[in-house]
N, C-alpha and C positions, 0 to 999 in steps of 0.2 A: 504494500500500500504506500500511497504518496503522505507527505507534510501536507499539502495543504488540497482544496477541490481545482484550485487555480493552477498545478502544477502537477495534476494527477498523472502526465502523460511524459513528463521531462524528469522527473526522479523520481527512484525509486529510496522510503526510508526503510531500516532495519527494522524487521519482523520477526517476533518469535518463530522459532525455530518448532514445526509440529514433532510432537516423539508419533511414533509409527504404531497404529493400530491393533498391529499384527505382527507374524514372524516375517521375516523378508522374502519366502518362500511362497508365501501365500499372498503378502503383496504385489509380487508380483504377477502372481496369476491372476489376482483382480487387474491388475490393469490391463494385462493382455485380454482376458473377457470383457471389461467394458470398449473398449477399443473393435472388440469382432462383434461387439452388437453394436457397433454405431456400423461400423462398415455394411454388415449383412443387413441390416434394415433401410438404411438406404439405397445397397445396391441390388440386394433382391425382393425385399419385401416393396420399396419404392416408396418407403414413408420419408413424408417432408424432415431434412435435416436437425432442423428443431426437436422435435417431438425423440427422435433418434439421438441427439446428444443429451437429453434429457434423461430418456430409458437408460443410455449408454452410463449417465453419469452415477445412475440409482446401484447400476449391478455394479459398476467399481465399488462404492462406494462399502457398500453393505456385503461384498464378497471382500472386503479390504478390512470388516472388523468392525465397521461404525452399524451404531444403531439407526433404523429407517428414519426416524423422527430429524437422528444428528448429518444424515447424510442429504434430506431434503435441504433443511438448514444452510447445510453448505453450498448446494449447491443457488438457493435463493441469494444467499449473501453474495456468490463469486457471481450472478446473474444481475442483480442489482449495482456492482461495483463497475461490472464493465457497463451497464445501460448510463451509468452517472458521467459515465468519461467518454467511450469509442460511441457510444449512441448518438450521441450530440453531435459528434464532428460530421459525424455519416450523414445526419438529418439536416445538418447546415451544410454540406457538400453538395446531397441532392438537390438543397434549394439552388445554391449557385449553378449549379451545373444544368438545370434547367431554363433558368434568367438567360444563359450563357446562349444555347442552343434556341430557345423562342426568342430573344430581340435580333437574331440573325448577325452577333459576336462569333459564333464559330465560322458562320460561311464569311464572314469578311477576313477573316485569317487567313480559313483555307483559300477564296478567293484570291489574296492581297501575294501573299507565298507561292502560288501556283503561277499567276500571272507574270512572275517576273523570276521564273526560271526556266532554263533552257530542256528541250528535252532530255540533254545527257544528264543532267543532274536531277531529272523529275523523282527517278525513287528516293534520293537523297532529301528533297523537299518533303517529300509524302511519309518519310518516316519524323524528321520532325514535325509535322502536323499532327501526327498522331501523338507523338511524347509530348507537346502542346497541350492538345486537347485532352488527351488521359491523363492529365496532371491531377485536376480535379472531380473526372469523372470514374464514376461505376463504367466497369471493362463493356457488359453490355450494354449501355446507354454510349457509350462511347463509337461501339462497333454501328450502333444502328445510328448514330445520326451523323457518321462519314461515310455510312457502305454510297449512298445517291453520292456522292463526291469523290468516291474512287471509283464508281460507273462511268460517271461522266468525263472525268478526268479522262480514264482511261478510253474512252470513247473521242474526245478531242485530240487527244498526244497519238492515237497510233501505236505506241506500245503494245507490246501484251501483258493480259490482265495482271500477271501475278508480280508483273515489274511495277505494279501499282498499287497493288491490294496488301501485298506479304509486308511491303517496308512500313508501310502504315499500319498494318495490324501488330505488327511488332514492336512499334513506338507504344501502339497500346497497351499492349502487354506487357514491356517492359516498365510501365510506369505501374502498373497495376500490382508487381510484384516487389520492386525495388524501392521505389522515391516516394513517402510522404511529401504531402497530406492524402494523399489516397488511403481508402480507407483500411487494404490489407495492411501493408506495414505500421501504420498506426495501431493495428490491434496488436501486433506483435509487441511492439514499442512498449506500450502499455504493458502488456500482459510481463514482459520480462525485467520493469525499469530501465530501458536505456535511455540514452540522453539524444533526446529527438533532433536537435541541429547535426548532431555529428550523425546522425543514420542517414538525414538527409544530404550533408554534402557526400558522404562515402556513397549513396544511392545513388547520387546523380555521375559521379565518378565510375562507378562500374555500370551503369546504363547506359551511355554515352558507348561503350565499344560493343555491349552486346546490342544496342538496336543497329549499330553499323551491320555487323558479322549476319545476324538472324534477319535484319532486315533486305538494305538492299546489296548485297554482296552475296547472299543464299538467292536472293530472288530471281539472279540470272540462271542457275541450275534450275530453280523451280519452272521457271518459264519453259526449259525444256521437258523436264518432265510430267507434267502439267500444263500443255498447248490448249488452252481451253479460249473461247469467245468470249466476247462481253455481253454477257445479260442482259436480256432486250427488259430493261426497266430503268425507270428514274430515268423519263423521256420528256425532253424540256417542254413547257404547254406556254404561250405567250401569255399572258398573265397580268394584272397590275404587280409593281413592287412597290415597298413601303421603305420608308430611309432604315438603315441599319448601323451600328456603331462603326465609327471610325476604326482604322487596325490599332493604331495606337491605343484606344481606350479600351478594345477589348483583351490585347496582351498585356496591359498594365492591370487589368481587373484579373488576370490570370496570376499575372507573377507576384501582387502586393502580396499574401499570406506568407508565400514563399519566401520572400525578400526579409517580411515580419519577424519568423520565423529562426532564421541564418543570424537576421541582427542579434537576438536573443543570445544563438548560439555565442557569437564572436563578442558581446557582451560580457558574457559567462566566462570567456579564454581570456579577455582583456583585460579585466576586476573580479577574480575569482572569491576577495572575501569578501571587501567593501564593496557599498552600494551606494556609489553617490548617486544623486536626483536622476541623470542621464540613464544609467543601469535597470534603477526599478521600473521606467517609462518602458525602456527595451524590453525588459522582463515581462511586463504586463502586457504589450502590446505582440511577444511572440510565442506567450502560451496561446498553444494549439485551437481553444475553442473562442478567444478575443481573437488569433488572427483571420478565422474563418468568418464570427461575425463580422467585423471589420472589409472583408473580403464581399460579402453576402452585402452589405449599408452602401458599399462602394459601386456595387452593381448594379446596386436600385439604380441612381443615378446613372456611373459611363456606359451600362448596358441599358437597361429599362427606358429613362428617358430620353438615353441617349441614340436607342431603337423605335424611338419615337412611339413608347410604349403609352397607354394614359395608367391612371392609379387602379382598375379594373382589371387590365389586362396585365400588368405585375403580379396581383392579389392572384389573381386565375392559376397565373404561372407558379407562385411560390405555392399553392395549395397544391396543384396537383404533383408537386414532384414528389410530395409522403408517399401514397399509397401506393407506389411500384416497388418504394423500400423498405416496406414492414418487416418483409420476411426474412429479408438479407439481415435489418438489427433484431431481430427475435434470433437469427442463427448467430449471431456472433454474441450475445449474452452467452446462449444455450451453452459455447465452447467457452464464454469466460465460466458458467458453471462446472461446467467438466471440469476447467483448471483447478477452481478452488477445492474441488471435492479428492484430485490427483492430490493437490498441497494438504489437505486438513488429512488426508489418511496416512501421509508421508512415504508417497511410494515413489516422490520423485527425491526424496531424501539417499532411500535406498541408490536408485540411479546416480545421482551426485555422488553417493560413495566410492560406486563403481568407476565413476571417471576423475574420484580425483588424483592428479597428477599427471592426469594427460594433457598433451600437447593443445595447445589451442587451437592448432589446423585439426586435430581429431575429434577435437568438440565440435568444429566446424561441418565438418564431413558428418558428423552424428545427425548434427539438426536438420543438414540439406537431406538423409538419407529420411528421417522418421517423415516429415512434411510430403519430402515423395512420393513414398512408399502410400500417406493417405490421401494423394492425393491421387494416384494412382489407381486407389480402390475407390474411393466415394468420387471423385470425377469432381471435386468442388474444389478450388483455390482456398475458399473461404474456411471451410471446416478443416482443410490440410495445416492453415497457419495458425487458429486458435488451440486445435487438438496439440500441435508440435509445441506449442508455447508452453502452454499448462505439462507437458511433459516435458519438456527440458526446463523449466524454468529454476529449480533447485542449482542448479550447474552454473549460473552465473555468479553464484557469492565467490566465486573460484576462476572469476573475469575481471580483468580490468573494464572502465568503461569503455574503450574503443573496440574491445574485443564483442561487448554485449554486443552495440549497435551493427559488429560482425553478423552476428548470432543470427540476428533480425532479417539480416540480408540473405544470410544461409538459408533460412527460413521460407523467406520468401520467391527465395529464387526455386526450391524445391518443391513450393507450392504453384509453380505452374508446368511443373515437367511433364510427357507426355500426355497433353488430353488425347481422349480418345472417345467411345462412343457413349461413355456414360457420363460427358462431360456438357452440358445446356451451348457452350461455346464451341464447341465440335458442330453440331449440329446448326446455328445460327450461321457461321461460316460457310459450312454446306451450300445450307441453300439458296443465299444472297448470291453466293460467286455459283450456282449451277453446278456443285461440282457433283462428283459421283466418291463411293464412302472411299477406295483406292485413293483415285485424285488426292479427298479430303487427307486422308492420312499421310499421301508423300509432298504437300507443303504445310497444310497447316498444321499438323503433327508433329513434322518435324524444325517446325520451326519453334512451337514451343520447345522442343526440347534440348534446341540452341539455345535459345534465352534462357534455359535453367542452365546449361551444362558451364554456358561462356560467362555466367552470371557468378555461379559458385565458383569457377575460374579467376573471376577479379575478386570475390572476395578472399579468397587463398593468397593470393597476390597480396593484396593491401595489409592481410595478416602478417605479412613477413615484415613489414616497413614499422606497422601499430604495436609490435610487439605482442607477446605470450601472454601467460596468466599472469593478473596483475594479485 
């Protein structure tokens, strides 16, 4: 748990140490049994992730030694801790990110970006577009409101499709797994105390070579192997237009949280004890949920009215972006439950034992491997980085900070390794780009599984320069 609500997501303070339920022997089998009932119910019974981290978090719990009463408990406490923190940012993401896409801020990006590069450089533009746009958005809101823009794109440039679709979907993806304020690595953040500026400069650091490699550099192989057409949809119709935000104001309503955010960080590395006036303003202004509001107040304005929105058609915009994301924060409590219930029974105590004195590239490889492995089974990003959080999270008292905000990255990059057909993103992909399930699997398969592999690759890398266990 954090000091204070204002800094729930940038430190972590000292918490009693839980003693372990049970023998070690048996804690362990509970976790491996709540773990095979989160997987098997979502991947064959086909029950919604919630309801399955919840069941999942019961049988750890109470096959871990805790009494039903004490293990519901837990699991409400770690469900209400993470709704007070990662709930909020997610809730104020989607509102931005909807303002962003209705006052017609992203197509002037994409727009403003497109127009003024040369065909040889198009994939190259198309994958910042997407690390752009997926800064602030959910992976699928993100996919569906560029797919009409890498149709048409790719219908004006002459390319082939996948020299247009792959490097843009991989800016997505890669923002979706790597760089806060999106909302994966923020749960990670959270869930393990690391220090959110430095996740996010080391995010942007190891995102930057993997949407190169996974983007458009793979996308010329893919285009051979995958010769497909462009999809007779998102067919221009002559139309009125309505004025949209300038590029300027809607990249500065992008990057302000960001920028919030860093200041805090480098704040923090500048005047580590003292806090003169300058400090606390930075402090204040680049915790996680003031930079997002700030971010969200900003856009009324350089998007809203700057989209020549009236106060109606704002109000429209910020309401309907909840109800698409209920499920997404019901399923990311549901894993901060699982977590708390892995911590109160102390099965990741046990695990901590086991690793202590390993290498911090070992812990490294541990987190990208367990995140994998479920993401691999339940086909979710989401439940791969809260379930791996709550189970390695003991492992960090045995980290330096730079090594946590490692951690996070390991995490998340192993949280989008191979989708495949049990994945809502698999499928989305499919059928916007026309492909067939083959096709689907030899680009956009393996592209995620570039972006995990080149991802846990730079963070391997940066662990050599940040040092071991601190």
């Amino acid at each position: 748990m954090t000091t204070s609500m204002l800094t729930l997501l940038t430190a972590a303070a000292p918490a009693p140490t839980p003693q372990p339920t049970a023998p070690e022997g048996q804690l362990i089998i509970a976790a491996i049994a709540g773990i095979a009932v989160i997987v098997v119910l979502i991947t064959w019974l086909k029950l919604h992730p919630f309801l399955s981290l919840l069941l999942g978090s019961l049988v750890a719990g109470i096959a871990g030694g805790m009494a039903a009463d004490t293990a519901v408990a837990s699991f409400i406490t770690g469900f209400g801790n993470t709704m007070g923190s990662v709930g909020v940012l997610i809730g104020l993401g989607a509102m931005y990110g909807k303002l962003l896409a209705d006052s017609g801020g992203a197509d002037r990006i994409v727009d403003t970006l497109v127009s003024r590069t040369s065909a040889r450089l198009l994939p190259w533009t198309m994958g910042a577009v997407g690390a752009i746009i997926g800064l602030p958005m959910f992976f699928e809101v993100g996919l569906v409101l560029l797919m009409p823009v890498i149709i048409l794109v790719t219908r004006r440039s002459g390319l082939p499709l996948m020299r247009i679709a792959l490097p843009t979907i991989a800016g997505l993806s890669a923002m979706h797994g790597l760089v806060p304020p999106h909302p994966g690595p923020l749960v990670a953040i959270g869930a393990l105390g690391a220090n959110l500026g430095l996740t996010l400069a080391f995010g942007v650091i190891v995102a930057i070579p993997t949407i190169a490699i996974a983007g458009p550099l793979f996308s010329r192989l893919a285009a051979r192997w995958v010769p497909v057409g462009v999809p007779a949809l998102f067919v221009p119709e002559e139309g009125e237009t309505r004025r949209r935000p300038t590029f300027a104001a809607a990249l500065a309503s992008i990057l302000l949280p960001v920028v919030l955010m860093l200041g805090k960080a480098v704040a923090d590395i500048a005047s580590p004890t003292a806090s003169p006036v300058w400090k606390v303003v930075l402090d204040f202004l680049g915790t996680p949920v003031i930079a997002l509001t700030v971010a969200v107040l900003a856009g009324l304005l350089l998007l809203g009215v700057g989209g020549g929105m009236d106060r109606k058609a704002i109000s429209t915009s910020l309401g309907a972006s909840l109800p698409p994301i209920a499920g997404i924060i019901f399923i990311v409590g549901a894993g901060g439950g699982f977590k708390q219930v892995l911590v109160d029974t102390g099965i990741g105590q046990v695990i901590a034992g086991w690793a202590t004195g390993a290498s911090g590239i070992v812990v490294l490889l541990l987190a990208w491997t367990v995140a994998a492995l479920i993401r691999v089974a339940t086909g979710s990003a989401t439940v791969a980085t809260v379930t791996a959080a709550g189970i390695l999270l003991p492992l960090t008292e045995h980290l330096s900070t730079p090594m946590v905000s490692l951690m996070v990255l390991a995490i998340g990059a192993g949280s989008v390794f191979f989708s495949h057909v049990n994945d809502a993103g698999f499928w989305l992909v499919k059928e916007y780009l026309g492909l067939s399930i083959p096709q689907t699997l030899k680009s956009w398969t393996v592209l995620e599984c570039l972006i995990s592999l080149v991802g846990l690759t730079g963070v391997l890398l940066l662990s050599l320069f940040v040092g071991g266990l601190g």
